[in-house]
C-alpha positions as CSV (number, residue, x, y, z in Angstrom):
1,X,88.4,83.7,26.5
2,X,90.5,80.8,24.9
3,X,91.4,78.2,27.9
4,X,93.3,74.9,28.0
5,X,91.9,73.4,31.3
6,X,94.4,72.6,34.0
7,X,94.4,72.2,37.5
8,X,94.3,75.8,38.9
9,X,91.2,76.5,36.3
10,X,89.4,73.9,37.5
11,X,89.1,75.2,41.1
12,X,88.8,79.1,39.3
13,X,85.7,77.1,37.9
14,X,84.3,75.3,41.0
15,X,81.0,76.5,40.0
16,X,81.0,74.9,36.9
17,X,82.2,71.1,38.2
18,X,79.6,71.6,40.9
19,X,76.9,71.7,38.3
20,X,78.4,68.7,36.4
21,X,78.7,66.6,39.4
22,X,76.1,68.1,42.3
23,X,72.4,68.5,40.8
24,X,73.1,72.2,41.6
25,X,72.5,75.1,39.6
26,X,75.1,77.5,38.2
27,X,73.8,80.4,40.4
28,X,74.5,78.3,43.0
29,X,78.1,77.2,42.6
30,X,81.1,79.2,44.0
31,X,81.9,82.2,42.3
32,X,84.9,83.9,43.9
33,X,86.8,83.0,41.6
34,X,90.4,83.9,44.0
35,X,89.2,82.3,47.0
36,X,88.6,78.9,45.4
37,X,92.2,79.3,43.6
38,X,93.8,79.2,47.0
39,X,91.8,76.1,48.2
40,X,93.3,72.8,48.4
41,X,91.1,69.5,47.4
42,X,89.9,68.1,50.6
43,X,90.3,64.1,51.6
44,X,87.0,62.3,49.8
45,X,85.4,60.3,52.4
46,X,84.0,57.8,50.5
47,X,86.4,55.9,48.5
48,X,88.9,54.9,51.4
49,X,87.7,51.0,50.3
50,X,86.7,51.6,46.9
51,X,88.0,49.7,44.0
52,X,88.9,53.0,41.7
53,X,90.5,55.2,44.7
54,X,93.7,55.6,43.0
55,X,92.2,56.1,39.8
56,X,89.6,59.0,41.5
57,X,92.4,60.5,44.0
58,X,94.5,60.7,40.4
59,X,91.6,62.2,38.8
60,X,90.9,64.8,40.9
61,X,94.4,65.5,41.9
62,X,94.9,65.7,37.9
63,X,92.3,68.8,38.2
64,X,89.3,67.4,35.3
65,X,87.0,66.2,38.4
66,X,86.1,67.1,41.9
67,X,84.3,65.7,45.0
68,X,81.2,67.6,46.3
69,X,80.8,70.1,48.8
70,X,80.4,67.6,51.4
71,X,83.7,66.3,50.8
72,X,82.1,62.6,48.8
73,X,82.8,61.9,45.5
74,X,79.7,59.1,45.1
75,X,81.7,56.8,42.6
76,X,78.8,54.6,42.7
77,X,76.5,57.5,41.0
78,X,75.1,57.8,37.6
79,X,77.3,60.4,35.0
80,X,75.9,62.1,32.8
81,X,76.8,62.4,28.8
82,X,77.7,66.1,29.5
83,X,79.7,65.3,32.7
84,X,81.5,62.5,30.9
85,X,82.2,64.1,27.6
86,X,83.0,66.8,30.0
87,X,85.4,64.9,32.2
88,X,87.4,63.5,28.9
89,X,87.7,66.9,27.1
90,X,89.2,68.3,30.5
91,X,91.3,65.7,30.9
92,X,92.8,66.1,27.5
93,X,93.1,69.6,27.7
94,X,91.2,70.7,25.4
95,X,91.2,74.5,24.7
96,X,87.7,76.4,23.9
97,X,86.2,79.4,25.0
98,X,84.6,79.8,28.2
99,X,80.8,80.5,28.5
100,X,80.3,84.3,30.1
101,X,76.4,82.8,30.7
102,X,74.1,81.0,29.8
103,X,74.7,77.2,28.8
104,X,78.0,76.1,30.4
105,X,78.4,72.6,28.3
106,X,77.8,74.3,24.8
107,X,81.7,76.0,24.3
108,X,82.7,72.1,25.7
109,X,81.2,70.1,23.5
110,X,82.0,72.2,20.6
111,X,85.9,71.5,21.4
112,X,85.0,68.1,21.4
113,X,83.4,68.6,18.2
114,X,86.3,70.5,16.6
115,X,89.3,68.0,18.0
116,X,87.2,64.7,16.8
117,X,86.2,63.8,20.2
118,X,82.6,63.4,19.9
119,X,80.6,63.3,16.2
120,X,77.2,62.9,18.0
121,X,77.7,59.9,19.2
122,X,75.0,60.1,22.1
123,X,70.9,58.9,22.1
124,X,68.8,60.9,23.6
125,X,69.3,64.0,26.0
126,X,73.3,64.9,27.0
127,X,72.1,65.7,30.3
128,X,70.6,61.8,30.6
129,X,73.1,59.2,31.7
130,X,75.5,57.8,29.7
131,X,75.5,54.0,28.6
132,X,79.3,52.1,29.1
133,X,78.5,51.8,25.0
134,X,78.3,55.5,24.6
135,X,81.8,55.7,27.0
136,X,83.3,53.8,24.8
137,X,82.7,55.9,21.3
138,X,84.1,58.7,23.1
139,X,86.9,56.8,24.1
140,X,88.0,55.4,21.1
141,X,88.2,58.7,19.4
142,X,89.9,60.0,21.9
143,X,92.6,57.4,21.5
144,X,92.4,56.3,17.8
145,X,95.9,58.7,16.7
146,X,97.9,56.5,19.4
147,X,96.2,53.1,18.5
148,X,96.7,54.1,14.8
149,X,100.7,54.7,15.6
150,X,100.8,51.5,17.9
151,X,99.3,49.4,15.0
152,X,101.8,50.8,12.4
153,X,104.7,50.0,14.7
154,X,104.1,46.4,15.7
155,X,102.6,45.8,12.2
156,X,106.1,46.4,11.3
157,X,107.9,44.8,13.8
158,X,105.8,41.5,12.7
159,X,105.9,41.6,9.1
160,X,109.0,43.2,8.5
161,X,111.3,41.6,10.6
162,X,114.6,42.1,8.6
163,X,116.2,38.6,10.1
164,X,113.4,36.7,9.6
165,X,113.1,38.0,5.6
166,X,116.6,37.2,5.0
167,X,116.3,33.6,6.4
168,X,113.0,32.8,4.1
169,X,113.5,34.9,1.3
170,X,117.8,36.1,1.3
171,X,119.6,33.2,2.5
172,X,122.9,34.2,0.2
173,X,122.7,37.8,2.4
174,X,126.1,36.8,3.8
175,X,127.9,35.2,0.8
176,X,126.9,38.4,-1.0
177,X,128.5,40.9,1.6
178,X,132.0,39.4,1.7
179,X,131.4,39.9,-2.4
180,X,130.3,43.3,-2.2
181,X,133.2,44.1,0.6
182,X,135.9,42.4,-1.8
183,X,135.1,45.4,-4.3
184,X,136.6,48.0,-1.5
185,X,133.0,49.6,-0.6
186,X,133.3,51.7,2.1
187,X,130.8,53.9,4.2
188,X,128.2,51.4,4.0
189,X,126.9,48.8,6.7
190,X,125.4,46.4,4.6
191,X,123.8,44.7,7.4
192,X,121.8,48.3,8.2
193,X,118.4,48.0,7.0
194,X,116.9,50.7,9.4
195,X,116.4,53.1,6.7
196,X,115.3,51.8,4.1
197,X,115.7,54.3,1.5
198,X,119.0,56.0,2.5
199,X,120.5,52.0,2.5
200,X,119.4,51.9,-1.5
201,X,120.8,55.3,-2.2
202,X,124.2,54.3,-1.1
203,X,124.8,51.3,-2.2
204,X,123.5,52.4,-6.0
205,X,125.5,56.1,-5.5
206,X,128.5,53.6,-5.0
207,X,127.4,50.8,-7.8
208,X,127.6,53.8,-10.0
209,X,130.6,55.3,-9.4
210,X,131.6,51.8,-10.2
211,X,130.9,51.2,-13.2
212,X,132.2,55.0,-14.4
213,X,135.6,54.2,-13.0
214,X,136.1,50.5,-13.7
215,X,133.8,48.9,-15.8
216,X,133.2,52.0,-18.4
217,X,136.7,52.6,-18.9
218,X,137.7,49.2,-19.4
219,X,135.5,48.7,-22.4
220,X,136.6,51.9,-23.7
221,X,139.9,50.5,-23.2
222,X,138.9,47.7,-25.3
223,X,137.0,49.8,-27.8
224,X,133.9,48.9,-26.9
225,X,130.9,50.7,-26.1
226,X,129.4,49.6,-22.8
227,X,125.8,48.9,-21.4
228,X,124.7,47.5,-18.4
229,X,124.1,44.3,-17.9
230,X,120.4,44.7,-16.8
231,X,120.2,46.0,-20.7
232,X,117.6,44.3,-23.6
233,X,119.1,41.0,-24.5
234,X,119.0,42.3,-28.1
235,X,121.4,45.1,-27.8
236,X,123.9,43.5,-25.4
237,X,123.7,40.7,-28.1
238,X,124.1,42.9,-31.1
239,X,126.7,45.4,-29.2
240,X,128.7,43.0,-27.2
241,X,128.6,46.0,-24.9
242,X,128.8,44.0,-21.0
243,X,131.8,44.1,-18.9
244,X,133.0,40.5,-18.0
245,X,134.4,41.9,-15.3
246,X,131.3,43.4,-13.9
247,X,129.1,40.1,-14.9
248,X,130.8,38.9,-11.4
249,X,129.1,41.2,-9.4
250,X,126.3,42.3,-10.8
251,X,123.9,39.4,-9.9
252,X,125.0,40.1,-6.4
253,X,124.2,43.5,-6.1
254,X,121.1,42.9,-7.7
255,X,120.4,40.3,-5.5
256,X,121.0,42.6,-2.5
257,X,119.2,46.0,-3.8
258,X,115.9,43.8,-5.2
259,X,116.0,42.4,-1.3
260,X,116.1,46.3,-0.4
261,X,113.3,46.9,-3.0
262,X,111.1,44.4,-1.7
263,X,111.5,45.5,2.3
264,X,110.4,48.9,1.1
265,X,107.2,47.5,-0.9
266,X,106.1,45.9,2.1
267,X,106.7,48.5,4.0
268,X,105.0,51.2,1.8
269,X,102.0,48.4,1.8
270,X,102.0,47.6,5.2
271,X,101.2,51.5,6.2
272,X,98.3,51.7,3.6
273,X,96.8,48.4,5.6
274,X,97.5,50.0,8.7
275,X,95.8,53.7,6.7
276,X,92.8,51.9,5.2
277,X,92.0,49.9,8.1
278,X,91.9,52.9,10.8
279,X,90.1,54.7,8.4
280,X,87.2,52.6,8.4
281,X,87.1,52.6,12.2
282,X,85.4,55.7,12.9
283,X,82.5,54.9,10.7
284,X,81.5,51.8,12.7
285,X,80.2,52.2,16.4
286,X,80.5,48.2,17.6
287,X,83.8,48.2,15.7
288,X,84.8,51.6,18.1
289,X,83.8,49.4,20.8
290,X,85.6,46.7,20.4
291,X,88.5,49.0,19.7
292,X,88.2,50.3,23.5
293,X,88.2,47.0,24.8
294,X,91.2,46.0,23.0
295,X,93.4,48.9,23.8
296,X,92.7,47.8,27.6
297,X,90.5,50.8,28.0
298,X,87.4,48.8,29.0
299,X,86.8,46.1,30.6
300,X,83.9,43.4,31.5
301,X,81.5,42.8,34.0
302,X,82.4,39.5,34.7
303,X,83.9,37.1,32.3
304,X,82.4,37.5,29.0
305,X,80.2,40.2,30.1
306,X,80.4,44.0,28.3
307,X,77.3,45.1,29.9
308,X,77.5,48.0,27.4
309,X,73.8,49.2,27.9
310,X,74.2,49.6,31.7
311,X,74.4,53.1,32.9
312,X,78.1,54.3,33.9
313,X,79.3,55.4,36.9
314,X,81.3,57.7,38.6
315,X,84.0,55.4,39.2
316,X,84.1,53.5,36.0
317,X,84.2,57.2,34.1
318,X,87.3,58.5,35.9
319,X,88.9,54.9,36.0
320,X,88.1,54.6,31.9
321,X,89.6,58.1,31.2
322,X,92.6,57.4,33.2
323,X,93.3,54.6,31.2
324,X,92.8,57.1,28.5
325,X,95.9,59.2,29.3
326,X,97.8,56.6,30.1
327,X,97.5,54.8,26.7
328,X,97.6,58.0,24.9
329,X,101.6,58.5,26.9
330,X,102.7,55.9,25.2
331,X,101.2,52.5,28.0
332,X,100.4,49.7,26.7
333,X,97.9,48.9,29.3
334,X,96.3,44.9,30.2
335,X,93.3,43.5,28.1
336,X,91.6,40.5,29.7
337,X,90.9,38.1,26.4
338,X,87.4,37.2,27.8
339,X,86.2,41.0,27.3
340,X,87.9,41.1,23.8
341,X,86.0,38.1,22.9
342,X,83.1,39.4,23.9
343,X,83.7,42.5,22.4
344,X,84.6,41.0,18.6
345,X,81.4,38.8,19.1
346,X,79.5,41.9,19.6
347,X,81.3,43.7,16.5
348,X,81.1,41.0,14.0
349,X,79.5,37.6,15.4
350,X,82.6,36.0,15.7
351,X,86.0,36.2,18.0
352,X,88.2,34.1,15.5
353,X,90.3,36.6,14.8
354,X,91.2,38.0,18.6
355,X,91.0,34.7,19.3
356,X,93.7,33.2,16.7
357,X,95.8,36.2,15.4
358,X,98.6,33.9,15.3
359,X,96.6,32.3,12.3
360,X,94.2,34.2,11.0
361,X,95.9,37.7,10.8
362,X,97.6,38.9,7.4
363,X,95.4,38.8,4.5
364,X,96.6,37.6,0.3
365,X,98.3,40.8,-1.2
366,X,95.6,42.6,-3.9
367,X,97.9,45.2,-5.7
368,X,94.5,47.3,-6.0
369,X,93.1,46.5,-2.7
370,X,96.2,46.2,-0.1
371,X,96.6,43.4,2.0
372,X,92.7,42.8,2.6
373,X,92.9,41.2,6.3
374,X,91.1,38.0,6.8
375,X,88.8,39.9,9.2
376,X,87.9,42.3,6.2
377,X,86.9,40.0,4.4
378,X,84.9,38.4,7.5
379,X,83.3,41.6,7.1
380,X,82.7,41.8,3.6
381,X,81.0,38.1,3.4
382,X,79.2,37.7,6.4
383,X,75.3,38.1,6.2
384,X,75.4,37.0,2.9
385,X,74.0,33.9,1.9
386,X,75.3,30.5,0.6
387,X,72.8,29.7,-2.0
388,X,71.9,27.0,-4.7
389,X,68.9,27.6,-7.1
390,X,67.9,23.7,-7.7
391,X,66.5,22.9,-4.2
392,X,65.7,26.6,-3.5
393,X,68.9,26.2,-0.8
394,X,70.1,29.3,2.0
395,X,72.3,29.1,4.3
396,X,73.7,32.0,6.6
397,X,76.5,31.9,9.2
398,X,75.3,33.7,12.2
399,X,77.7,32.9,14.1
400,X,81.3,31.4,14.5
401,X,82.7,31.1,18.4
402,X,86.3,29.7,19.2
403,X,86.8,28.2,22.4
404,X,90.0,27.2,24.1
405,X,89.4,23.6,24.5
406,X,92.4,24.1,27.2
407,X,90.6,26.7,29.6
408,X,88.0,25.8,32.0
409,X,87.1,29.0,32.4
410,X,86.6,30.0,28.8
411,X,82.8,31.5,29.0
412,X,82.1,30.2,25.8
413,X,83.1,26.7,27.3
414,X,79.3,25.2,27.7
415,X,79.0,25.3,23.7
416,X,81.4,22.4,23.5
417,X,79.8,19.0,22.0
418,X,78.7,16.7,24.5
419,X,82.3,14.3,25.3
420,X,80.2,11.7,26.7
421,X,78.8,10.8,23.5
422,X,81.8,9.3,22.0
423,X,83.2,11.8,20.3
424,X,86.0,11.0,17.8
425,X,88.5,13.2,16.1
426,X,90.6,11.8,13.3
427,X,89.1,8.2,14.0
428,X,89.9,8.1,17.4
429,X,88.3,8.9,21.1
430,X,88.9,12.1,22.2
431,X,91.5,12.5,24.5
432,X,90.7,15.5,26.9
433,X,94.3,16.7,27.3
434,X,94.8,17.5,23.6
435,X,96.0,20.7,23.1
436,X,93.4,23.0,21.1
437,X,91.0,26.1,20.0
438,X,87.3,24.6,19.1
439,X,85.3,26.5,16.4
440,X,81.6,26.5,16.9
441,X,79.2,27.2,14.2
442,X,75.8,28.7,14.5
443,X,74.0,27.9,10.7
444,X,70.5,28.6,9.3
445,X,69.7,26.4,6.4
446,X,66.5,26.1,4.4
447,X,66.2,24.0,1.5
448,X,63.5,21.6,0.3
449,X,65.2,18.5,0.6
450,X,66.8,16.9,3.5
451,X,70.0,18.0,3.9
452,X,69.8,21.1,6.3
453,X,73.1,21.5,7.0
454,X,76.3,23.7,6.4
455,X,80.0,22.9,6.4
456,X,82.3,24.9,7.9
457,X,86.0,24.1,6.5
458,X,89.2,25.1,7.4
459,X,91.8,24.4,4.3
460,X,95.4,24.9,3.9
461,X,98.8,23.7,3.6
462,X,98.9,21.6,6.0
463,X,101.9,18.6,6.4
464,X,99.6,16.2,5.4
465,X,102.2,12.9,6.3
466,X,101.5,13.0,10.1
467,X,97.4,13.6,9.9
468,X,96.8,10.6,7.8
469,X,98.9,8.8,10.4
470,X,96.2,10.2,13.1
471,X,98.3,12.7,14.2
472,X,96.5,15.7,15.0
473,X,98.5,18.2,13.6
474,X,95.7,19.8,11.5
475,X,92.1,21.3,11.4
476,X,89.8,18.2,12.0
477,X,85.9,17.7,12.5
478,X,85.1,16.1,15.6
479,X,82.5,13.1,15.3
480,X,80.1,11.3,17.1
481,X,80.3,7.6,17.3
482,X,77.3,5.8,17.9
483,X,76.1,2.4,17.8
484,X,72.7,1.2,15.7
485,X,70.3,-1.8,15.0
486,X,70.8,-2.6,11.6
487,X,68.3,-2.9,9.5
488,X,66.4,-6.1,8.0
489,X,68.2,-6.6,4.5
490,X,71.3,-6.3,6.5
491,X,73.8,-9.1,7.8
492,X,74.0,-7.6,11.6
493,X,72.6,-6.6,14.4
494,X,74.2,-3.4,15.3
495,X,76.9,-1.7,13.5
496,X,78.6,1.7,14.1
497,X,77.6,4.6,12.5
498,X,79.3,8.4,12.6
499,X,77.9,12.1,12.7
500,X,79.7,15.5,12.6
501,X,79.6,17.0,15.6
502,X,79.7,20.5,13.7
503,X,82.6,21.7,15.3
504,X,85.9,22.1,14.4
505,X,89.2,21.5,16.5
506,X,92.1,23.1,15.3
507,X,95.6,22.1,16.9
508,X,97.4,24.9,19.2
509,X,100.6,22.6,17.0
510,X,99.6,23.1,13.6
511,X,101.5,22.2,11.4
512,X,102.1,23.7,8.1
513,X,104.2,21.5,4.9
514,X,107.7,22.7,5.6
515,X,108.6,22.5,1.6
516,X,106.2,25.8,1.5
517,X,107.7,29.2,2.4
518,X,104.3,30.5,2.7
519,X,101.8,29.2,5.2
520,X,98.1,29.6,4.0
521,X,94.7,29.4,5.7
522,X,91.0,29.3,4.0
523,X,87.5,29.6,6.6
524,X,85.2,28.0,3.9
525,X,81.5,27.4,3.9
526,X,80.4,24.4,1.6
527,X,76.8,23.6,0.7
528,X,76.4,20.2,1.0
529,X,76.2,18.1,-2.9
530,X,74.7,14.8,-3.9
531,X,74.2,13.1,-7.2
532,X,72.5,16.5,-9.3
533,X,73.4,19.1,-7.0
534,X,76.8,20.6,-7.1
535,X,78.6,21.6,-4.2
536,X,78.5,25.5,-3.6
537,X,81.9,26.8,-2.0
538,X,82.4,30.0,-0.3
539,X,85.1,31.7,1.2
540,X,84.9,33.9,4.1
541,X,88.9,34.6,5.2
542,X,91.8,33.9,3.6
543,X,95.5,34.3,5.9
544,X,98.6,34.1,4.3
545,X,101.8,34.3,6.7
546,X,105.4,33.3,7.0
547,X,105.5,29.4,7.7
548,X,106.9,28.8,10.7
549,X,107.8,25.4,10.0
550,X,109.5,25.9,6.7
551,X,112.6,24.2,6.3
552,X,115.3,26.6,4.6
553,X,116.9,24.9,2.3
């Protein structure tokens, strides 16, 4: 029998939950079936106080989890892979057919299988206890269609914000209307750029119909032939075929459909991002996990703290698959920016771009490619070495943490460089109120001379005026500034002498060069060069936005 779990079949099933949740046997469950239909959930008397009793009397009110006989739920309890996958395929009402005997799990966890819920996911034995890592695979199937719709929306709210293309790139949108409008068009809201598609139909339908009735039979008139003025410059030179007339308007509209044609490019490229991107997910488990974490689905320990091998519980289970259903109806539900930093660091060694999406977020346009993100090509780079044959140099990246200079409670705070070592950022002390995210790198080198060391670089197009004023408007390498004996050949005693700190401060009010529609970022890893040994350059993420601090002319 084919059944869609709800409420009433949950209690029809008593037996069944009892076994999930009650280190029971099946024989032992209830099994009249019309009695246990007409019962009512009793009060749980265990969760009066407990953090998750709304979540567990919305759970089992919901129908896909009930307390045990002796009227306790015991959130604090181990759950099992099978109870959890369980739990989740219930809650999602997931139809499959119903075990006559024998093992009660195996018709569940093929409708998992079937409706991309679960792709063996699990180590070791299902009736073991699953792991808060394991939750979260599970969980990040189950929610990937929604996340995959929420991306595409805001992706598109961002990037294609229609007011903010026509300041950078249609500042004559308005000038070209009242043109258009002085030509009698009617039944088109030029200012509608909702649908893309159905806005270029019209206005060409009509640019048409305007040539055939104006500008065609006015060269005919003149007995000429006529061609268009977006014709070969050979023919409309050896035909004299192009309207005067229509030489007034043409640039305009042309202005105004190549605006239209441009919206709809990055549109059509914005959904294959958004397609390629989600496509990968599935196919890497820590990237799943972070995934779950950044759809508000799970949460930390304690600041900074996944503890993805610890054993789930009751209460955690019911509370995660609640905020299952709710993100799946549409919620967008809280995410605490300490998990999703721990969760990124955990996925790919670094939380630069949770951390700074601001800056580090849309990727240079490849026509073969898409719009590779500067967090796919994170992904691409990292583990790969920096290398230069002559002194036998490596150097690897493990690591790359941003702290919010800002936040005393940023767990990653205790990797800042020591301040009471004179540390100096763009020749001057530090001042402890500036406003900024710190990147801290983690390097291996090896190399047979001296210089064991890696740069880490962040380039762009930056205003440039203010920073050589010492205005700290820009990415800057904080240095420490230290006083030493000088040596004998030299005419002092002591004399001041600078280090890099390693770490980079980046200013919460950069500041890109307002002449430059685009702005453009570049993470770079330079080997160090000396006199015979060139300087090796890599990139590891490239970000090309909107500048928000171009000037439009």
């Amino acid at each position: 029998m084919v059944q869609a779990v709800k409420k009433s079949i949950i209690f029809a099933i008593g037996g069944i939950i009892l076994l999930v949740f009650g280190n029971v046997s099946y024989a032992e469950g209830i099994e009249d079936t019309a009695a246990v239909e007409e019962q009512q959930p009793a009060a749980l008397t265990d969760i009066s106080s407990h953090w998750a009793k709304r979540e567990i009397e919305a759970a089992v009110a919901a129908g896909y989890v009930t307390g045990f006989e002796d009227q306790t739920f015991r959130p604090e309890a181990k759950v099992t892979k099978e109870q959890f996958l369980a739990m989740a395929a219930r809650a999602l009402e997931l139809s499959y057919e119903t075990a006559d005997g024998g093992e009660w799990f195996a018709p569940i966890l093929q409708a998992a299988k079937t409706n991309g819920l679960y792709k063996d996911d699990y180590t070791g034995s299902l009736k073991g206890a699953i792991s808060r890592r394991e939750m979260a695979l599970t969980l990040e199937r189950a929610t990937h269609k929604q996340a995959k719709a929420n991306a595409l929306a805001d992706v598109l709210k961002s990037d294609l914000d229609i007011q903010q293309h026509i300041r950078y790139s249609y500042p004559l949108l308005e000038k070209d209307i009242a043109v258009l409008k002085s030509y009698n068009i009617e039944g088109i809201d030029l200012r509608d750029f909702s649908d893309l598609d159905a806005q270029l139909d019209k206005i060409s339908d009509w640019y048409n119909k305007l040539q055939e009735e104006k500008f065609i039979p006015e060269n005919e008139k003149q007995g000429r032939v006529y061609c268009s003025p977006a014709a070969d410059d050979w023919y409309i030179e050896e035909y004299k075929c192009v309207n005067e007339n229509e030489l007034k308007i043409f640039p305009v509209y042309e202005r105004y459909t190549n605006f239209i044609w441009m919206l709809d490019f990055k549109k059509m490229r914005l959904t294959g991002d958004v397609n390629r991107i989600y496509a990968k997910i599935p196919n890497n488990a820590k990237q799943m996990v972070f995934e779950a974490v950044s759809r508000g689905i799970i949460g930390g320990t304690k600041p900074g703290e996944l503890s993805l091998e610890a054993d789930a519980t009751r209460a955690q289970a019911v509370v995660m698959i609640e905020r299952m259903l709710a993100y799946n109806a549409g919620e967008r539900l809280p995410v605490n920016e300490y998990s999703l930093s721990a969760a990124e660091i955990y996925w790919h060694h670094t939380n630069l771009f949770s951390k700074l999406p601001q800056l580090f977020n849309r990727g240079e346009m490849n026509f073969e490619e898409g719009d590779r993100t500067p967090s796919e090509d994170w992904d691409y780079w990292y583990g790969k070495p920096v290398e230069r044959a002559k002194d036998s140099y490596k150097a690897y990246l493990d690591e790359l943490i941003v702290v919010d200079y800002n936040d005393p409670k940023d767990p990653y705070r205790h990797l800042l460089p020591d301040t009471s070592k004179n540390v100096q950022l763009l020749g001057k002390p530090l001042n402890s109120n500036v406003q900024a995210y710190v990147l801290i790198p983690k390097v291996r080198v090896t190399t047979t001379q001296s210089w064991k060391y890696l740069n880490v670089h962040v380039r762009g197009n930056f205003n440039s005026t203010d920073a050589s004023n010492g205005v700290f408007n820009q990415p800057a390498i904080a240095e420490y500034q230290r006083s030493v004996s000088c040596s004998a050949l030299e005419a002092c005693k002591t004399k001041t002498v600078t280090e890099s700190t390693g770490v980079i401060f980046i200013p919460k009010a950069i500041q890109f060069a307002s002449g430059d529609v685009s702005a453009r970022l570049y993470l770079e890893l330079i080997a160090p060069g000396a006199s015979g040994y060139d300087y090796v350059t890599r990139s590891l993420a490239r970000s090309t936005f909107l500048n928000p601090n171009y000037a439009t002319k």
